[in-house]
VOPABA-516795 format. One record per residue (C-alpha): residue number from 1; residue in one letter; chain; x negated, y, z. Coordinates in pm, whole numbers. Layout:
BEGIN
@num->NUM	residu->A	chaine->A	X->X	Y->Y	Z->Z
...
END
This chain:
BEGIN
@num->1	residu->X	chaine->A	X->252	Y->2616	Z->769
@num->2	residu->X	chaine->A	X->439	Y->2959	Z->831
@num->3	residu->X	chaine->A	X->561	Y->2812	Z->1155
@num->4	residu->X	chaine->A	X->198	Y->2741	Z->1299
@num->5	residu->X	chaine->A	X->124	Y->3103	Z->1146
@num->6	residu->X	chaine->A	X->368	Y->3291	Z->1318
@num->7	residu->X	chaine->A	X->260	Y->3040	Z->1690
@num->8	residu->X	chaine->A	X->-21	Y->3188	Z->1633
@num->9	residu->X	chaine->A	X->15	Y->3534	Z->1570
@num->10	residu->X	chaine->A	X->301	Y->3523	Z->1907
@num->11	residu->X	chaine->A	X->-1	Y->3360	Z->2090
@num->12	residu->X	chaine->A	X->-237	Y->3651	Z->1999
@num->13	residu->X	chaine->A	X->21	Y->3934	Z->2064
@num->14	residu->X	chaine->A	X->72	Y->3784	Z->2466
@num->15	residu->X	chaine->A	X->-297	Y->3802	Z->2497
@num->16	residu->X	chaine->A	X->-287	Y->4161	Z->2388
@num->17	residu->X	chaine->A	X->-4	Y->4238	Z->2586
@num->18	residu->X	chaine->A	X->-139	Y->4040	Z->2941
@num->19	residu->X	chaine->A	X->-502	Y->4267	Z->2834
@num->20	residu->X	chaine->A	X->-289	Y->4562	Z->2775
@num->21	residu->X	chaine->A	X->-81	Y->4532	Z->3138
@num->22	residu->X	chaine->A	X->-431	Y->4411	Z->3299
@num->23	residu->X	chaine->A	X->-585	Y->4771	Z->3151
@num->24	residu->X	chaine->A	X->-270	Y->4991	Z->3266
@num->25	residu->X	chaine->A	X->-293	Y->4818	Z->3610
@num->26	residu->X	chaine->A	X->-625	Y->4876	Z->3721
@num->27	residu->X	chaine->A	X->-578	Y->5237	Z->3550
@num->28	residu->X	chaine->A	X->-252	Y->5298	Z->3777
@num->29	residu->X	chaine->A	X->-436	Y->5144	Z->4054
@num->30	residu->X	chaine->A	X->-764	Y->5434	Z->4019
@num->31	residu->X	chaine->A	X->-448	Y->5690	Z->4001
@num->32	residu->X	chaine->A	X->-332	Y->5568	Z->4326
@num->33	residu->X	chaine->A	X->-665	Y->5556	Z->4520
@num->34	residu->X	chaine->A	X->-744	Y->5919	Z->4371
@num->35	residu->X	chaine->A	X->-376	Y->6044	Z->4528
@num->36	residu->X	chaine->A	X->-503	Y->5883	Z->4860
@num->37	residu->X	chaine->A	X->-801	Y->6091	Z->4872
@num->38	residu->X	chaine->A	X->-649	Y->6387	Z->4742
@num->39	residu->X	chaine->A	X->-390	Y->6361	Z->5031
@num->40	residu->X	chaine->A	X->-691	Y->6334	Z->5309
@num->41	residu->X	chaine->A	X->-867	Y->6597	Z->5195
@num->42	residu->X	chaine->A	X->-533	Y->6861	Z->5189
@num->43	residu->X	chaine->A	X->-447	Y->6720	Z->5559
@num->44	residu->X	chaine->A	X->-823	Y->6815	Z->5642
@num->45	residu->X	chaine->A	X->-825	Y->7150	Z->5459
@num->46	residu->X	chaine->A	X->-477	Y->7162	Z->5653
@num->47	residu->X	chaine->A	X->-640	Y->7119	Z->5968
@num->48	residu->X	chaine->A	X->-960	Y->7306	Z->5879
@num->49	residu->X	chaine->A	X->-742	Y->7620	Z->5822
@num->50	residu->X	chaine->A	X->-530	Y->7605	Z->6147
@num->51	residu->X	chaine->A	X->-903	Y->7545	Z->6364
@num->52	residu->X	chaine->A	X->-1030	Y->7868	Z->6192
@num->53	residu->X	chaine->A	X->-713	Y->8106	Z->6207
@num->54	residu->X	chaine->A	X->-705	Y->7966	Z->6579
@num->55	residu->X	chaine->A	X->-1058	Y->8036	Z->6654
@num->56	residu->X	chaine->A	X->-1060	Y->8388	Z->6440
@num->57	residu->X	chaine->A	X->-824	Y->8476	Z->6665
@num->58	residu->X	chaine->A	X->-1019	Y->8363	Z->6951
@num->59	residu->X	chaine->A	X->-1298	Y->8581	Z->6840
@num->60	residu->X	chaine->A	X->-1127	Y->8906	Z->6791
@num->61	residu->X	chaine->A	X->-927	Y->8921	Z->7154
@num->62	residu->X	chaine->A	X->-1311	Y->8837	Z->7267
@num->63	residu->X	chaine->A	X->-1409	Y->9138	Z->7045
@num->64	residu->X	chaine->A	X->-1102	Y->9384	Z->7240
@num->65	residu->X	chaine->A	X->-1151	Y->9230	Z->7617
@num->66	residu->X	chaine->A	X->-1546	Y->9195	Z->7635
@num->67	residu->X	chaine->A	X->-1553	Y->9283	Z->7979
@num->68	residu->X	chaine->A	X->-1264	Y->8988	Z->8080
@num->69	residu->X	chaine->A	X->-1452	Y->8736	Z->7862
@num->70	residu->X	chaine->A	X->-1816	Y->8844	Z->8029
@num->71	residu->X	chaine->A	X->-1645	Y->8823	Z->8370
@num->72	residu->X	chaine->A	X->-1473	Y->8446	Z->8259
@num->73	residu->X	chaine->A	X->-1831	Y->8333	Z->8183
@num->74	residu->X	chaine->A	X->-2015	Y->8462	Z->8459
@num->75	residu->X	chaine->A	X->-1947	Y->8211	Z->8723
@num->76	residu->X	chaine->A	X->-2171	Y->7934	Z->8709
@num->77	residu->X	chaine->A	X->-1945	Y->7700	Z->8577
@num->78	residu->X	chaine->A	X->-1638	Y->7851	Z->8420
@num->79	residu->X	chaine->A	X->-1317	Y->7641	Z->8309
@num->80	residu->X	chaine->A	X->-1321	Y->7554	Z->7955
@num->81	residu->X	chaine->A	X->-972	Y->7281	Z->7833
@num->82	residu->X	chaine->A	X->-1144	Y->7121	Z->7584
@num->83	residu->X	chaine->A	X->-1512	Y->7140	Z->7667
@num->84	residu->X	chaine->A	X->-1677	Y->6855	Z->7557
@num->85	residu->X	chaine->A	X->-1349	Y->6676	Z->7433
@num->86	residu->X	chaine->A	X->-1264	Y->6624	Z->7816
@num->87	residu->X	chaine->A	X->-899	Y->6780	Z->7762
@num->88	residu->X	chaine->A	X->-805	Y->6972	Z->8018
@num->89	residu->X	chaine->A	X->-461	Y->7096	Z->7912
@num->90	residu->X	chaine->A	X->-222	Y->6933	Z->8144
@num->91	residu->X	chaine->A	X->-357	Y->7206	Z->8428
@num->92	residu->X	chaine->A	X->-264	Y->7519	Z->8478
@num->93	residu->X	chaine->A	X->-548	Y->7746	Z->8367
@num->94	residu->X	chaine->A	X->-726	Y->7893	Z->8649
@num->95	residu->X	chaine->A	X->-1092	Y->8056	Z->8736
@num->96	residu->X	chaine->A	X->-1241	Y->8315	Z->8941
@num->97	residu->X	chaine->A	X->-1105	Y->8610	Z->8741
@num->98	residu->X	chaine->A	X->-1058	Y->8921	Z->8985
@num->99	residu->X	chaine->A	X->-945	Y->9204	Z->8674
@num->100	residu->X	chaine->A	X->-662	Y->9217	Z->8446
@num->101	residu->X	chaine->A	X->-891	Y->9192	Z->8146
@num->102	residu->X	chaine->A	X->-1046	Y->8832	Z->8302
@num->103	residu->X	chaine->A	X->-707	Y->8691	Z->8344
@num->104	residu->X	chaine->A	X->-609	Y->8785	Z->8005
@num->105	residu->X	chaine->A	X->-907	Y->8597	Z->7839
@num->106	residu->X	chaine->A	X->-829	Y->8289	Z->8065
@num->107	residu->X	chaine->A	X->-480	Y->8311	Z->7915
@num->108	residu->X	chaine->A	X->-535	Y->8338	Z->7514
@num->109	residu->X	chaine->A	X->-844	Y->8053	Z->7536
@num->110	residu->X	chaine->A	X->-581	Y->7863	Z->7722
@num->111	residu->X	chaine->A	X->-339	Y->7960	Z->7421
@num->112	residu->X	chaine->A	X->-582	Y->7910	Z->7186
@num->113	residu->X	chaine->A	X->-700	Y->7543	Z->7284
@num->114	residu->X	chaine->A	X->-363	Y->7390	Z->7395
@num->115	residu->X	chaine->A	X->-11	Y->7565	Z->7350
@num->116	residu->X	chaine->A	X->257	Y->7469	Z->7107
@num->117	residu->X	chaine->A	X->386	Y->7785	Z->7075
@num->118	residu->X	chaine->A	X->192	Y->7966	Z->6768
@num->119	residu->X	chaine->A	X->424	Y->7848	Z->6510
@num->120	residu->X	chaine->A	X->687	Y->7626	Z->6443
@num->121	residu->X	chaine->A	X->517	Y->7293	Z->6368
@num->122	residu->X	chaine->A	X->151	Y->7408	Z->6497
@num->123	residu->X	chaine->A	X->-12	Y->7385	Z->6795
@num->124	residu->X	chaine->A	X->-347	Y->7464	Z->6956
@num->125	residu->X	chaine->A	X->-695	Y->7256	Z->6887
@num->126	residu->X	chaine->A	X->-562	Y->7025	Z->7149
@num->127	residu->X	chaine->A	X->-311	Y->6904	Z->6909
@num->128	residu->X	chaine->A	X->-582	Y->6749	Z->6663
@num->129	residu->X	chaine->A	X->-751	Y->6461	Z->6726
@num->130	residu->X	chaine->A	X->-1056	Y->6403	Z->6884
@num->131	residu->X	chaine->A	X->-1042	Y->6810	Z->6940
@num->132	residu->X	chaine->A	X->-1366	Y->6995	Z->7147
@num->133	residu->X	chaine->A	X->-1345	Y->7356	Z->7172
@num->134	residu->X	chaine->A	X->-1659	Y->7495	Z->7342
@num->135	residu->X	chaine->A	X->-1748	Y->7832	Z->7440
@num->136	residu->X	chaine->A	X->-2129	Y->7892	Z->7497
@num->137	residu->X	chaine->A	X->-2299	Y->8227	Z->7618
@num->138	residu->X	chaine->A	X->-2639	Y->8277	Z->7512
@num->139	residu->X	chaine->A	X->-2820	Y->8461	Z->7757
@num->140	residu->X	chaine->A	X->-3033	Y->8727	Z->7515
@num->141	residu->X	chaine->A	X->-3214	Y->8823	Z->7763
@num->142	residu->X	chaine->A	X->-3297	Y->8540	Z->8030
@num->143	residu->X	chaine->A	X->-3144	Y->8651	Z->8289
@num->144	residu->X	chaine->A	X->-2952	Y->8300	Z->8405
@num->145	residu->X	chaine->A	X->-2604	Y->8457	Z->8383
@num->146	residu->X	chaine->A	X->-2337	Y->8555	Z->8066
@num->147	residu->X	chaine->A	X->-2406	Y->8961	Z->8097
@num->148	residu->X	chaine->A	X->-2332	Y->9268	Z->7839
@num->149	residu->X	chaine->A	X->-2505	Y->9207	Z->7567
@num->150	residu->X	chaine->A	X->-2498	Y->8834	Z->7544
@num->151	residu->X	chaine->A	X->-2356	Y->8689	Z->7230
@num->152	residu->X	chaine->A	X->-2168	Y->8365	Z->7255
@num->153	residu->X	chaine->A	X->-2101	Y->8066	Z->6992
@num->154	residu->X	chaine->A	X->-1756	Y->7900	Z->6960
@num->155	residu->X	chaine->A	X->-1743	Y->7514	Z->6839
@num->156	residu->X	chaine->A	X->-1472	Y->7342	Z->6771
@num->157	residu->X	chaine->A	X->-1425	Y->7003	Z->6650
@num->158	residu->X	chaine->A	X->-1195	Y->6733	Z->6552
@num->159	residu->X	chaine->A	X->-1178	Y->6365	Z->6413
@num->160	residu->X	chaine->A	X->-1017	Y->6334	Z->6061
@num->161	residu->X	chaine->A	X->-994	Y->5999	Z->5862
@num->162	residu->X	chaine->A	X->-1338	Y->5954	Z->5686
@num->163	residu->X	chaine->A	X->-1555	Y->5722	Z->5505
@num->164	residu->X	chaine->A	X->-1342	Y->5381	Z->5699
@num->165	residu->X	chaine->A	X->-1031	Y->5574	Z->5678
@num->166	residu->X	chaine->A	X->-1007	Y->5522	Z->6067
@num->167	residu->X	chaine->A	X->-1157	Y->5817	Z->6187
@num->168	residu->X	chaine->A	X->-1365	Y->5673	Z->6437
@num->169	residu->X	chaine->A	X->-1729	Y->5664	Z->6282
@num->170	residu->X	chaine->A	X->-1944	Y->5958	Z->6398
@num->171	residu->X	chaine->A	X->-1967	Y->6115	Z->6065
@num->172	residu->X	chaine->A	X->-1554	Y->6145	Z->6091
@num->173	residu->X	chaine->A	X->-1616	Y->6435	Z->6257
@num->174	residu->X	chaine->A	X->-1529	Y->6814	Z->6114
@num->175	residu->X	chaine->A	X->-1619	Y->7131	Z->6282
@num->176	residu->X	chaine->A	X->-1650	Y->7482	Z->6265
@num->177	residu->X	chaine->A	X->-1889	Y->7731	Z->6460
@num->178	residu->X	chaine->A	X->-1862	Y->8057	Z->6501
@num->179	residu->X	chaine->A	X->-2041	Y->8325	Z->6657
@num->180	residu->X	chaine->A	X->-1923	Y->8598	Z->6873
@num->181	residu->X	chaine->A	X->-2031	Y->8955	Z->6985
@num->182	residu->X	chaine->A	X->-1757	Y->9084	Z->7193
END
């Protein structure tokens, strides 16, 4: 009878060990899934940080060089490398500038929205993707043209792996405005 005892009580301890390692694996597989989304939200803090020292420093040569950045914008259609997501960085930046202080601005939104040369590993907006950068004027005062006094709203955008993990759905999308009074 001790025999069929001790079957017994080796049958119930491998049902409390298979419950024990079915327990610890589901727990180690919630500790995994929590590191996976702990990972995609420091890439998109990452990413969120570069866009916004990027475009802060957008803003303020736009605060020293208002009259180059009013003179950019005041042709009817002026170049933009990442307007609308249509990237543009493969050509050299040009426009209608006629002053120093135009060709300046042309240069650091240039800067700004493509070149690999602001750090070591980092790049411009272009360099995340799905990136938009867009410049608009708002014209205060209705006159049909980007003139002194006109504020202006910088967007940029870029895809980061959502909801599907793919980054594709709309709602994948991350941006950050900000507006400008050079």
């Amino acid at each position: 009878m001790t025999s069929h005892a001790s079957e017994r009580q080796t049958g119930l301890s491998m049902v409390e060990v298979l419950i024990t390692v079915l327990v610890l694996s589901i727990g180690l597989l919630g500790v995994a899934g929590l590191n996976l989304q702990a990972l995609k939200a420091n890439t998109d803090s990452m990413k969120r940080s570069q866009v916004i020292w990027l475009v802060d420093s957008l803003a303020e040569q736009m605060h020293a060089n208002s009259e180059g950045v009013y003179e950019y914008f005041s042709g009817s259609t002026p170049r933009q490398p990442l307007k609308d997501g249509n990237n543009k960085c493969n050509a050299p930046p040009t426009s209608n500038c006629t002053s120093d202080g135009c060709r300046t601005f042309r240069d650091t939104l240039w800067r700004v929205a493509c070149d690999a040369s602001l750090g070591a590993d980092a790049s411009g907006i272009a360099a995340l993707p799905g990136s938009r950068l867009n410049i608009e004027c708002n014209d205060v005062n209705g006159s049909g043209s980007c003139n002194q006094g006109d504020t202006f709203e910088i967007e940029a955008a870029w895809r980061y792996q959502g909801g599907d993990g793919k980054g594709n759905d709309a709602d994948d999308t991350s941006r950050f405005v900000q507006a400008v009074v050079p």
